[in-house]
C-alpha positions in Angstrom: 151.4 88.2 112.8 148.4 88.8 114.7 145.9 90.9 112.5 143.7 91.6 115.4 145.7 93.8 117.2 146.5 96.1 114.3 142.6 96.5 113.9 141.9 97.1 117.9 144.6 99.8 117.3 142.6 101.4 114.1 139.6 101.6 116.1 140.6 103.3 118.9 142.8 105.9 117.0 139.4 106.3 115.2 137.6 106.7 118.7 140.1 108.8 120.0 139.8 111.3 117.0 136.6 111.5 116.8 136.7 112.3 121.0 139.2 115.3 120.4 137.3 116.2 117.6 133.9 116.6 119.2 135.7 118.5 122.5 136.4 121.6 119.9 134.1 124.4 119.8 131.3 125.7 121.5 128.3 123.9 123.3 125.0 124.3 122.1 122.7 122.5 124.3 120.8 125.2 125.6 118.5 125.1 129.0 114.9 126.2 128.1 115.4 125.5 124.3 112.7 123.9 122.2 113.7 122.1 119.1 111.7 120.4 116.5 112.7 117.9 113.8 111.7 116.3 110.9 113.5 113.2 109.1 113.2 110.1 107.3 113.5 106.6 109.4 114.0 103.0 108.9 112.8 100.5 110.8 113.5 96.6 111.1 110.9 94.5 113.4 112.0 90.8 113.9 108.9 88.6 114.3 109.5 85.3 115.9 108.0 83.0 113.4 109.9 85.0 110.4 112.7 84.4 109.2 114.0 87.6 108.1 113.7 90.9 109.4 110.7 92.9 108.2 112.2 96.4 107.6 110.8 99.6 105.7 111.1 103.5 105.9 108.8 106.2 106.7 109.1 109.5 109.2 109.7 111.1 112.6 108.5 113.7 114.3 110.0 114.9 117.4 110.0 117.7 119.7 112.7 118.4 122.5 112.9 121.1 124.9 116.0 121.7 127.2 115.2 121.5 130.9 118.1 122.2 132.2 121.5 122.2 130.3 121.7 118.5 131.0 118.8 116.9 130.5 116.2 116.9 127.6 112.9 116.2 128.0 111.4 113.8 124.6 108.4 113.7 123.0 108.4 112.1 119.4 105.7 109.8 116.6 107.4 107.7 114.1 105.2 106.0 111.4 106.5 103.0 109.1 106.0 100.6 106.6 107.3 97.4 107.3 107.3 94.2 105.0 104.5 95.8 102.8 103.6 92.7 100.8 102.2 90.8 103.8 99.0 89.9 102.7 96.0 88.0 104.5 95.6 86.5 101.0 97.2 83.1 101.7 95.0 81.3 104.3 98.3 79.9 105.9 99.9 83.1 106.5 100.8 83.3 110.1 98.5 86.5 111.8 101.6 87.7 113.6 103.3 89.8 110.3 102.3 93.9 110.4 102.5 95.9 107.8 103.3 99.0 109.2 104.7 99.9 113.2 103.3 103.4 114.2 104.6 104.9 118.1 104.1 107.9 120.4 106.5 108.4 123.3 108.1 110.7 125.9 110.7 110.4 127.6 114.4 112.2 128.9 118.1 112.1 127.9 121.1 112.8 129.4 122.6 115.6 127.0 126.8 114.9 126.6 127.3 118.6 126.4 130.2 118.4 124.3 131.1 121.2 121.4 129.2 121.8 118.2 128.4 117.9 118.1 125.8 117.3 121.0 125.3 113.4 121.3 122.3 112.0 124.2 121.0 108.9 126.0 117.9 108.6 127.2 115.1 106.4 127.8 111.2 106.9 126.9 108.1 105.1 127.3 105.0 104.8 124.8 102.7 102.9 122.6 103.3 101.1 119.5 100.7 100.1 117.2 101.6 97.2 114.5 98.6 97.4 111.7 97.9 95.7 108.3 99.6 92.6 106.9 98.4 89.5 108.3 96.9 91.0 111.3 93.6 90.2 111.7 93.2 93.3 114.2 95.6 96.1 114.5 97.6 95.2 118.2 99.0 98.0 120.5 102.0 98.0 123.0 103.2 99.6 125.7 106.8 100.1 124.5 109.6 100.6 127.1 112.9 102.3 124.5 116.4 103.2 124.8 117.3 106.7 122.9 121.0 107.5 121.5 121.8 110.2 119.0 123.8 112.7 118.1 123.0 116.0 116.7 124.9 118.9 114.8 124.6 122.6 115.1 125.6 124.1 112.0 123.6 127.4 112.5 122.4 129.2 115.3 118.6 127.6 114.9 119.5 124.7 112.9 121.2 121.3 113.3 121.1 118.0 111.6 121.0 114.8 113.6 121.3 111.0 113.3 119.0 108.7 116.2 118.8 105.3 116.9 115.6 104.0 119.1 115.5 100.5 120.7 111.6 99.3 121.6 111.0 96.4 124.0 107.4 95.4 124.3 105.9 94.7 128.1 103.6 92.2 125.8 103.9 90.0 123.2 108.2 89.9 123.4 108.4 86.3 122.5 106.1 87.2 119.1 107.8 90.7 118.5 111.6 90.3 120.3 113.0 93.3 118.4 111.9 96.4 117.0 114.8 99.3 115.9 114.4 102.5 114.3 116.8 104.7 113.2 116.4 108.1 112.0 118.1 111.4 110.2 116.7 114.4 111.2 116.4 118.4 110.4 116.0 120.5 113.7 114.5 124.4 114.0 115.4 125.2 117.3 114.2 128.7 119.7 113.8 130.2 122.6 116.3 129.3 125.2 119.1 132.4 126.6 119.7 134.2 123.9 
């Protein structure tokens, strides 16, 4: 018996239900709408000459508005701690391990318009800042990131949401190959038709 196939069939029932599910309802993503949000992330930053991933939590900001019913335009700061007991006590420690990742970024998404569940890709551009640990000096990157999420309206001005944010770093890849944050969020959103 080939367990496999069972499990491929699971998953797209799954899919499939969660498809129909999200096509009930009316859309909520709203042209001219500003939204902000508030949440808790965690982040994990793999640094090459580590062997595990240096991960922590800490919080987002963003800020969305709706340009058209569409597209969103991004704006958003995330601050975390990562791998807090890096220390530059041990002379051998290597001077590539933060403490704590810090970014600023704008950017668009593509809004799947699609019943009370609204889910978006996008892509943004920023800086990232990697401070404390073993760094002798706090380093900055331009950050190039992919954007996914999904959020929920469950009243007229407020939804809950779930986001996931992959960084690539024009410098310094080889050192810091992998940086993902993924956040929960409470959103107060106004303006827009009414």
């Amino acid at each position: 018996m080939n367990v496999a196939r069972p499990r491929k069939q699971s998953i797209a029932a799954i899919l499939s239900g969660v498809v129909v599910l999200s096509c009930a309802g009316s859309a909520h993503a709203l042209e001219h709408e500003h939204r902000f949000g508030i949440g808790p992330s965690y982040a994990a930053l793999k640094v090459d000459d580590k062997s595990t991933m240096s991960t922590g939590v800490g919080t987002a900001l963003h800020y969305t508005y709706g340009a058209t019913d569409m597209f969103d335009v991004l704006a958003e700061a995330s601050w975390t701690d990562v791998a807090l007991h890096q220390d530059q006590d041990n002379k051998d420690s290597p001077r590539t391990r933060p403490s704590q990742v810090s970014s600023l970024a704008l950017g668009a998404a593509y809004v799947v318009d699609v019943a009370l569940f609204t889910p978006y890709l996008g892509v943004m551009g920023g800086g990232t800042t990697l401070a404390g640990g073993t760094l002798d000096q706090n380093v900055t990157l331009a950050s190039g990131i992919l954007a996914a999420g999904v959020d929920y309206r469950f009243l007229k001005y407020l939804s809950v949401g779930l986001a996931y944010r992959q960084y690539m770093f024009a410098a310094r890849s080889s050192t810091y190959p992998s940086y993902s944050l993924f956040t929960a969020h409470l959103e107060y959103a106004f303006g827009g038709p009414p």
